[in-house]
Kinemage of the C-alpha trace (Angstrom):
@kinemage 1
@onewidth
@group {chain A} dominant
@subgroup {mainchain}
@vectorlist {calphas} color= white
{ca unk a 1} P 21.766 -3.935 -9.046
{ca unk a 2} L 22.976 -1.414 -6.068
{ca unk a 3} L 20.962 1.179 -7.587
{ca unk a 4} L 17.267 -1.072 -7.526
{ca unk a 5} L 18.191 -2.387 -3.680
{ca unk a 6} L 18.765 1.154 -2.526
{ca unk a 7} L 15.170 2.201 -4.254
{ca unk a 8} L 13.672 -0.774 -2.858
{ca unk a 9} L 15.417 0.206 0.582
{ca unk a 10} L 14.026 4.037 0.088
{ca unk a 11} L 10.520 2.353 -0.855
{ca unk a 12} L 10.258 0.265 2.185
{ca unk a 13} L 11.256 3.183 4.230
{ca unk a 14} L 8.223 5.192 3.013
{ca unk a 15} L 6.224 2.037 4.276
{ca unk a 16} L 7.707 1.942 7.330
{ca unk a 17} L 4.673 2.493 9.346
{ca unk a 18} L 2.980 -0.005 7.736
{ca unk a 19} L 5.611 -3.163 6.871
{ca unk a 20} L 8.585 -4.124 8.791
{ca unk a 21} L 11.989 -3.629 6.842
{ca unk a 22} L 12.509 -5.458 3.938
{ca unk a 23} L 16.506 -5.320 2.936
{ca unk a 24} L 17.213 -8.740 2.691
{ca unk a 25} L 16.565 -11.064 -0.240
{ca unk a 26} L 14.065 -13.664 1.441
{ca unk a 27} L 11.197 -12.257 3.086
{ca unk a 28} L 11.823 -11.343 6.562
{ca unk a 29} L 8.757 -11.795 9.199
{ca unk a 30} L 8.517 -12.630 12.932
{ca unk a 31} L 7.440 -16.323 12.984
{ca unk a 32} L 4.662 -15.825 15.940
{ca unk a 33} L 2.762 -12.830 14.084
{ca unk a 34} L 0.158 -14.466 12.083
{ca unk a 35} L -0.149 -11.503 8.907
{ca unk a 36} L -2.978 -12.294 7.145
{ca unk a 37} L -6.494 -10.350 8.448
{ca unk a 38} L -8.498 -12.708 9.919
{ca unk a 39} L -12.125 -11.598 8.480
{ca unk a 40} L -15.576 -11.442 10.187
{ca unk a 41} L -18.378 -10.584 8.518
{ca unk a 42} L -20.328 -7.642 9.399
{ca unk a 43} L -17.015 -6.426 11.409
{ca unk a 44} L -14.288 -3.335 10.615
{ca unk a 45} L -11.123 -3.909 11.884
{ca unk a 46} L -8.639 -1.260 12.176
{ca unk a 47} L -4.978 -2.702 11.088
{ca unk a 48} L -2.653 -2.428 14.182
{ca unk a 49} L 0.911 -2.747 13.766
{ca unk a 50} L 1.651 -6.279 15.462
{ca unk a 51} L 5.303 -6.879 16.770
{ca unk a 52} L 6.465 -9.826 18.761
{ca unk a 53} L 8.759 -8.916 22.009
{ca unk a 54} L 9.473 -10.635 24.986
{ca unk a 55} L 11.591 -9.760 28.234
{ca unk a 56} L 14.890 -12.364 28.594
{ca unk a 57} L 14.584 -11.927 31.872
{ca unk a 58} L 17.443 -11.866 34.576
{ca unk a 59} L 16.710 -8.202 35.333
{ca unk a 60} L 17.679 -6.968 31.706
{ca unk a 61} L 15.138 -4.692 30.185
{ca unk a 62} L 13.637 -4.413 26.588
{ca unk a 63} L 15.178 -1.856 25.012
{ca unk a 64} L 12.507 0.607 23.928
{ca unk a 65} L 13.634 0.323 20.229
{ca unk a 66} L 13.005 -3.335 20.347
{ca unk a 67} L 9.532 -2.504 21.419
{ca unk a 68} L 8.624 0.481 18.624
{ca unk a 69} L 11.347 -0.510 16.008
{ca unk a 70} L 10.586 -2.434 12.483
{ca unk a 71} L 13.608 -4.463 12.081
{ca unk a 72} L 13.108 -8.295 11.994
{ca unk a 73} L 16.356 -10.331 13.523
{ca unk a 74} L 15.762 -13.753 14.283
{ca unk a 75} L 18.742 -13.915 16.193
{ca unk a 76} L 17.632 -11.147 18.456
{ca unk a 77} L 17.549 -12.333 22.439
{ca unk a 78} L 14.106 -9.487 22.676
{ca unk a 79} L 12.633 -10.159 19.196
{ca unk a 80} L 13.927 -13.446 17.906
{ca unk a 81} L 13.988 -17.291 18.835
{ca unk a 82} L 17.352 -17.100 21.196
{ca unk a 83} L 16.989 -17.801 24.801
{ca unk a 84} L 19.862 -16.453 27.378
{ca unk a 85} L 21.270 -19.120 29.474
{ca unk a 86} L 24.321 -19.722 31.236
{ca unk a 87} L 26.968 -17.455 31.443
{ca unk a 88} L 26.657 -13.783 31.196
{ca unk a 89} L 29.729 -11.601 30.868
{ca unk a 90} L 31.004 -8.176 30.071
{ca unk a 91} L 33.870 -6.668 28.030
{ca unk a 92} L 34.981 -3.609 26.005
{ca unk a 93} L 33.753 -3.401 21.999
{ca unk a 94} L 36.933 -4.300 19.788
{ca unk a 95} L 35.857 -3.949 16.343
{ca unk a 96} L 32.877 -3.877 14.616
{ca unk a 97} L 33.460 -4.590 11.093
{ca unk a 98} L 30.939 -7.672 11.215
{ca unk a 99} L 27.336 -7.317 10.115
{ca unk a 100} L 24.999 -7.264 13.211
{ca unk a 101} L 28.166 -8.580 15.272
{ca unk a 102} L 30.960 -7.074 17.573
{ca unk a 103} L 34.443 -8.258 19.372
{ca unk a 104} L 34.604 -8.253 22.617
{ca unk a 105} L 37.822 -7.677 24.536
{ca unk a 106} L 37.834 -9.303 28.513
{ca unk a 107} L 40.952 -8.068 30.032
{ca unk a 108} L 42.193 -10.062 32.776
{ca unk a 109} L 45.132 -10.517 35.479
{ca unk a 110} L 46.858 -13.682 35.979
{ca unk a 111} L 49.045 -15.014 38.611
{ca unk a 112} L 52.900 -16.169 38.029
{ca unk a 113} L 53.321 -18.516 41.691
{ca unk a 114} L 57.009 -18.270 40.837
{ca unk a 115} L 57.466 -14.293 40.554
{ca unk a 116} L 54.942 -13.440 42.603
{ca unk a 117} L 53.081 -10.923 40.334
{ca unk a 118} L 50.407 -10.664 38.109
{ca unk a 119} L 50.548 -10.408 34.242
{ca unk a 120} L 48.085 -8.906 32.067
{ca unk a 121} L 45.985 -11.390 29.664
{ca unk a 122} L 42.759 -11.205 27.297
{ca unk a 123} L 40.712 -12.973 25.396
{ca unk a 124} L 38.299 -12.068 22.628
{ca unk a 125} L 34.821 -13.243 21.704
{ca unk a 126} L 32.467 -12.942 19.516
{ca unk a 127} L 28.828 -11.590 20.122
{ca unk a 128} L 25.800 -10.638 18.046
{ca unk a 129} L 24.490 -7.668 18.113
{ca unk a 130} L 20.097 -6.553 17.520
{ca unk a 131} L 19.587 -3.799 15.753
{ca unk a 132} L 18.038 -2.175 18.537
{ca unk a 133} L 21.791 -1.080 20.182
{ca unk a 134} L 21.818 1.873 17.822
{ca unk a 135} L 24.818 4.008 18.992
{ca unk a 136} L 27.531 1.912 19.487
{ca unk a 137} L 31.042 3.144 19.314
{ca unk a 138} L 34.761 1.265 20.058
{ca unk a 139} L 35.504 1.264 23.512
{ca unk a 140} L 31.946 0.861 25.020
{ca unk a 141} L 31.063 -1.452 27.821
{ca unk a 142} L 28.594 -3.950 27.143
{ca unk a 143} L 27.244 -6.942 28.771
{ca unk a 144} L 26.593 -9.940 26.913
{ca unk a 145} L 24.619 -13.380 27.673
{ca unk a 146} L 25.255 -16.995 26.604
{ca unk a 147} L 22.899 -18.375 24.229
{ca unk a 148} L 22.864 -21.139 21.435
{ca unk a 149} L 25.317 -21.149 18.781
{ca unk a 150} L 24.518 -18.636 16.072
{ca unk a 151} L 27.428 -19.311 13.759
{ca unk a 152} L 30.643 -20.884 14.025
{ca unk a 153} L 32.146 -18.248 16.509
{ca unk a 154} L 29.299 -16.647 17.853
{ca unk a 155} L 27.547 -18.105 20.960
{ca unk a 156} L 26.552 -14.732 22.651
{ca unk a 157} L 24.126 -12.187 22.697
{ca unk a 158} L 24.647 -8.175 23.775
{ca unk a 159} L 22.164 -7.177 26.293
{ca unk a 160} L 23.248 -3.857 27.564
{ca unk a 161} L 25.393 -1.258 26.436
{ca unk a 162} L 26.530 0.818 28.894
{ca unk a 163} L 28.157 3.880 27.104
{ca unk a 164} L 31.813 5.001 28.102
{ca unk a 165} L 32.783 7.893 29.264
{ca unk a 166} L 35.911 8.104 26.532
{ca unk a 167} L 37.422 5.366 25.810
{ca unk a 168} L 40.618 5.042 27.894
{ca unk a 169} L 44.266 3.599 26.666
{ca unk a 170} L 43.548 1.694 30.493
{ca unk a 171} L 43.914 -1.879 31.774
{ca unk a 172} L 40.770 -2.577 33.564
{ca unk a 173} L 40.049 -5.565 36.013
{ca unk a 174} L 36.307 -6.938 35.346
């Protein structure tokens, strides 16, 4: 069974121009994108490539790969049916061991009245990530934004990666 998904996999790659990727088991398409060729009579249409995108606004841009790329992710805050709202935070990548989702690590201080000092504390969240963050490695910064519930722990989308410059045994204050 491996052996038929990976030539199916190679077979949709050769297509790639043509289809969108095809890895999963139901048929993946983007809901808005109407595929059938609408026909005129008399008229030659060229096929064009059609690919829903749409800016989530706040002053994040569409990643260029969201733009050109064939991957279908419904989930995806730049291809998919998620809107951003509410909160939008940042933190370091934890793990990625998930399919299409990261841990994020928020370090924090907090206050002890009584001592006078501050303590170190974190939490962790989960966020999904599209397909169009390609290079992602442990340790990166990335900004994530509130949306819907996508599963039982995930409620938040990656926006921006910001790359890091090596990634630092450091406490760090967002």
């Amino acid at each position: 069974p491996d052996r038929s998904l990976l030539l199916a996999h190679l077979a949709v790659r050769r297509k790639s121009f043509k289809m969108s990727e095809q890895i999963e088991r139901a048929y993946q398409k983007q809901p808005p994108i109407f595929q059938n060729k609408k026909r005129v009579v008399g008229k030659v249409q060229k096929a064009k490539e059609q690919r829903f995108t749409k800016s989530v606004g706040l002053g994040f841009k569409t990643p260029r790969e969201a733009i050109e790329g064939t991957y279908i992710d419904k989930k995806c805050p730049f291809t998919g049916n998620v809107s951003i709202r509410g909160r939008i935070l940042t933190g370091l990548i934890h793990s990625m061991k998930m399919k299409r989702t990261l841990v994020i690590r928020r370090d924090y201080l907090h206050f002890i009245k009584k001592y006078q000092r501050y303590e170190k504390r974190h939490k962790t969240l989960s966020a999904h990530v599209s397909p169009c963050f390609r290079d992602l490695a442990l340790g990166d910064l990335v900004t994530v934004g509130q949306c819907r519930p996508l599963s039982k722990t995930v409620r938040f989308n990656v926006l921006k990666v910001s790359m890091s410059l090596k990634a630092k045994k450091s406490f760090d204050k967002f």
